[in-house]
C-alpha positions in Angstrom: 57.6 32.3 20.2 57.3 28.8 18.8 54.6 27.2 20.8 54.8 24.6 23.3 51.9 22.3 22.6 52.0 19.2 20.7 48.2 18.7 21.4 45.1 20.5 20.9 42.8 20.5 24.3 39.4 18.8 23.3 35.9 18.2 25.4 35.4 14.9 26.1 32.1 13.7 27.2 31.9 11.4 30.2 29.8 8.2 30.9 26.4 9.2 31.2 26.6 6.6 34.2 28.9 8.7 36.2 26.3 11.9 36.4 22.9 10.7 35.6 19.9 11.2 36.6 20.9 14.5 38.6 21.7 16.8 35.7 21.9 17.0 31.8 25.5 16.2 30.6 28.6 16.4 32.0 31.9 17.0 30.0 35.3 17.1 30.4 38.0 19.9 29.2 41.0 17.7 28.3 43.8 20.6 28.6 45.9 17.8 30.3 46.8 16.9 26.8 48.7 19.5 25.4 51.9 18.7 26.6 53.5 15.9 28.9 54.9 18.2 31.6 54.0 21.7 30.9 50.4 20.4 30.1 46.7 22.0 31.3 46.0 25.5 32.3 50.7 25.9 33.2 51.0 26.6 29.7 48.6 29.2 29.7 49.9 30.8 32.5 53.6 30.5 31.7 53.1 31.5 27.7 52.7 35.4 27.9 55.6 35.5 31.0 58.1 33.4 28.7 57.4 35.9 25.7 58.0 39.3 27.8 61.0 37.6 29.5 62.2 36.7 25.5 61.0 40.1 24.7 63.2 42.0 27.4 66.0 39.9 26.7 65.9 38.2 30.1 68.4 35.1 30.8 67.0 33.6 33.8 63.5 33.2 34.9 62.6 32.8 38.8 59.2 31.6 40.2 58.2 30.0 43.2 56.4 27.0 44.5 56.2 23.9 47.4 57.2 20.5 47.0 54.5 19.1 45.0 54.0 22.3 42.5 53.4 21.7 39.2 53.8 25.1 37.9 57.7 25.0 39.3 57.7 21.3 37.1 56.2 23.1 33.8 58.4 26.6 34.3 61.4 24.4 34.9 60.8 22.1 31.5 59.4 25.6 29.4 62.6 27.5 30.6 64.9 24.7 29.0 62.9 24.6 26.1 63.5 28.1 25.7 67.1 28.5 26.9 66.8 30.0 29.6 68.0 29.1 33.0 65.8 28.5 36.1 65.7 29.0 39.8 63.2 27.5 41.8 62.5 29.1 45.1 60.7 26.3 47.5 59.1 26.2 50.3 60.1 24.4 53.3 63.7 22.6 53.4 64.7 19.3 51.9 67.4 17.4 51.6 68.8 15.6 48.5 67.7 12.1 49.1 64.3 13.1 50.8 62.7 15.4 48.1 59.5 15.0 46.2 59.2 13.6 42.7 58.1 16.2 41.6 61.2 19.1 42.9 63.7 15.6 41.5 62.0 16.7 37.9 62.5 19.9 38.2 66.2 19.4 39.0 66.4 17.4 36.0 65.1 19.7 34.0 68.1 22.0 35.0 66.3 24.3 37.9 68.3 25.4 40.3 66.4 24.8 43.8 66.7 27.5 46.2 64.6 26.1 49.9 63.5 28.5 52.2 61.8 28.2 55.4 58.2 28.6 55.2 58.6 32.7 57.0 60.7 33.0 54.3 58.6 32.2 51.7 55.7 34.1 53.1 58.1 37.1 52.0 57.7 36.2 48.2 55.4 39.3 47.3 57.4 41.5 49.0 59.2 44.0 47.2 62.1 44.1 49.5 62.5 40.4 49.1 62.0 40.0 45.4 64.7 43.1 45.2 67.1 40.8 47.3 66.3 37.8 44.8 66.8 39.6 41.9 70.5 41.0 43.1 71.2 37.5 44.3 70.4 35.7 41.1 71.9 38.5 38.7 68.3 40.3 37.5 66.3 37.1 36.3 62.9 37.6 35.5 60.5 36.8 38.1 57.4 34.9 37.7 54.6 35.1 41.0 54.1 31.4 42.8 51.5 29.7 39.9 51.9 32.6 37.3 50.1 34.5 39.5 50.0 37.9 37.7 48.6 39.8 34.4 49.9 38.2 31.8 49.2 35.0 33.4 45.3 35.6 33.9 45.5 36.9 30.0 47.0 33.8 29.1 44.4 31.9 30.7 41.6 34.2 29.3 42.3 31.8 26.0 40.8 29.0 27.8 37.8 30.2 27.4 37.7 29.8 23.6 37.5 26.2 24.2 34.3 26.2 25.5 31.0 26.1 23.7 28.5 28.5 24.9 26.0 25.7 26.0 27.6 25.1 29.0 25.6 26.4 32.0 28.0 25.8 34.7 31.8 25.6 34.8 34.3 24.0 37.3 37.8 24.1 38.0 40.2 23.5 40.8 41.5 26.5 41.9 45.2 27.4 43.4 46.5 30.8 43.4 43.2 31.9 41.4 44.9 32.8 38.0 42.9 30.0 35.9 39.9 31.0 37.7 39.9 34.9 37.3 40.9 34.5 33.6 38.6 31.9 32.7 35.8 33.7 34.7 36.6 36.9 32.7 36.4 35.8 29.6 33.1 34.0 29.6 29.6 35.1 29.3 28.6 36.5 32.8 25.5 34.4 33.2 27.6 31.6 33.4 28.4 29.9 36.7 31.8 29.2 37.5 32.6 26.5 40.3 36.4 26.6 42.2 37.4 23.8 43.8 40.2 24.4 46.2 42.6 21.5 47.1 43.7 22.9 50.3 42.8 23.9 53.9 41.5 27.2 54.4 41.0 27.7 50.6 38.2 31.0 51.9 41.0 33.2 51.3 40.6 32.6 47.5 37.2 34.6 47.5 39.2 38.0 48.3 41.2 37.1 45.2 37.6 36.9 43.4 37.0 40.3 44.6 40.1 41.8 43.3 40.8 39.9 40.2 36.8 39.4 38.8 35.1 42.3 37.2 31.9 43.1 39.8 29.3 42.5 37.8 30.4 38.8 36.9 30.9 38.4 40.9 27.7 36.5 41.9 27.8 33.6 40.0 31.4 32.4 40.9 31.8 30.3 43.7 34.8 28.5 45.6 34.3 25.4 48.0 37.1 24.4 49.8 35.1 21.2 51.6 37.3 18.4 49.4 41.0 18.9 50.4 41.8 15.5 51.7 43.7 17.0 54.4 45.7 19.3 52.6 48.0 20.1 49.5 49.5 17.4 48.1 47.6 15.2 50.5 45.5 12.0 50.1 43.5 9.6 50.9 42.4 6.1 50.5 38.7 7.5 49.5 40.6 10.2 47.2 42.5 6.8 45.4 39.7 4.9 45.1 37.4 7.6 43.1 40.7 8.5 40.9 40.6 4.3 40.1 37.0 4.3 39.3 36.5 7.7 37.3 39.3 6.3 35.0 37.3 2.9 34.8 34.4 4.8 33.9 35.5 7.1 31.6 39.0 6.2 30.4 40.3 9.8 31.8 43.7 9.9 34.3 42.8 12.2 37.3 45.8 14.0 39.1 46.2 13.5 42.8 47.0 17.1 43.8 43.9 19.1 41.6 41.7 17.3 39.5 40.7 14.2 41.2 39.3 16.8 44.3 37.3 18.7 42.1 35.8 15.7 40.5 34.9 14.4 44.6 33.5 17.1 45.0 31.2 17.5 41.8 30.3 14.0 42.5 29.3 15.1 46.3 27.9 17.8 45.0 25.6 16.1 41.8 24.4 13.4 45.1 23.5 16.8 46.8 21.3 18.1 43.8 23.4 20.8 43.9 23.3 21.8 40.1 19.6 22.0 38.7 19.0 18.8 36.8 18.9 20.5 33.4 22.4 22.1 34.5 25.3 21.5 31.3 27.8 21.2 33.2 32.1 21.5 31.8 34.5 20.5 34.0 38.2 21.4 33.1 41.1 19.7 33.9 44.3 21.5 34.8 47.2 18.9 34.3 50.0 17.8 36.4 49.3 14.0 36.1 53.2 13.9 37.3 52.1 14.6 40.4 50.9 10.9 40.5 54.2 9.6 41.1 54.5 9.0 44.7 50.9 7.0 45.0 51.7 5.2 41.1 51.8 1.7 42.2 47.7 2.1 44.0 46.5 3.5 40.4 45.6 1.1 37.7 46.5 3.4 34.9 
């Protein structure tokens, strides 16, 4: 399978100003830059699903995902690259001319948009449900909400060999948990790995820590679930004002929906003392700057 990055990630170091004096450096994982739509860690969670569905011979891929899911933008524009066709299932219903930016791209990318109600889409691990789905949409091959499964926690397992082993502490927003568990597994187990969950009642992602994260690398990985804005997808003035000024700092776009809440809450966190002052600290960043679109016209980049 021809590979669909045109960029290599790289670590960026930021302004010294932006972390100083609390802790030693402070970098920047720039997987945001490998592709323009199926960029950060949705390429390494849709690579290793795309090649068994090209493997098996599959024609259609199905996955799942709310109105401002990135991972439903990057399987849309990956499926299209790799001639297959698409169906979105989404949560909660929308009408033509009131959907998101980001379910409009993945209609232009050729995804079919199936909207459920949000019991309905509380079914979507249920074997019953995904039996119905596959009948309905004549067998396609079905991807979990956020690549959510083996081969995507494999794929994101390859993360890890971007990241030098001087880093003490690592942190990156967390969604379903796949970036997190693979990443997690795949580095040294002294390291400390930070999740950042850009939701309410993000907690629940601990019990995916439990399953998903071999025990001995357990007590060193942490989620906080304190900088959600409100919610998913949600934002604030505040939230707006740090994206503006971490760009005018360090020259680095922030998304609205991950990245920018992890990087409120590292800052919260280095004003805290959080991290031991000697702490090297890598913070990764996942993508999705399309989900910008709605608030475009308050960012100055």
């Amino acid at each position: 399978m021809d590979t669909i990055p045109n960029r290599e990630p790289f670590i960026q170091p930021l302004n010294a100003d932006w972390y100083r004096p609390y802790v030693a450096s402070l970098d920047m994982l720039r997987l945001d830059v490998v592709h323009p739509v199926v960029s950060g860690n949705k390429w390494y969670k849709l690579k290793h699903n795309l090649q068994h569905a090209i493997d098996e011979e599959y024609k259609a891929i199905l996955t799942f995902g709310g109105a401002y899911s990135n991972h439903l933008v990057a399987a849309a524009a990956a499926a299209k690259q790799y001639g297959f066709k698409s169906i979105g299932i989404v949560r909660g219903i929308y009408a033509q001319d009131s959907m998101t930016s980001t379910l409009q791209e993945c209609a232009g990318y050729g995804m079919e948009l199936q909207f459920v109600s949000r019991e309905e889409y509380a079914m979507k691990e249920e074997g019953n449900y995904l039996l119905q789905l596959s009948r309905r949409f004549d067998t396609p091959y079905i991807i979990p909400e956020g690549g959510a499964n083996e081969y995507g926690r494999i794929g994101c397992e390859e993360i890890a060999s971007f990241i030098d082993d001087k880093y003490t502490h690592i942190c990156l927003s967390v969604g379903t948990g796949t970036s997190f568990c693979g990443v997690a597994n795949a580095l040294p187990g002294e390291v400390e790995v930070y999740g950042y969950a850009p939701m309410k009642g993000g907690d629940y992602l601990n019990e995916i820590i439990d399953v998903y994260i071999e025990s001995d690398r357990r007590a060193n990985k942490h989620i906080y679930s304190d900088w959600h804005f409100g919610g998913f997808g949600k934002y604030t003035d505040e939230l707006i004002g740090l994206m503006n000024e971490f760009y005018r700092t360090n020259a680095i776009p922030l998304d609205m929906v991950y990245t920018s809440k992890m990087m409120a809450g590292i800052q919260q966190q280095l004003q805290q003392q959080v991290f031991p002052t000697d702490a090297r600290i890598l913070c990764i960043h996942t993508g999705g700057l399309q989900g910008n679109a709605s608030i475009q016209q308050s960012l100055i980049y």
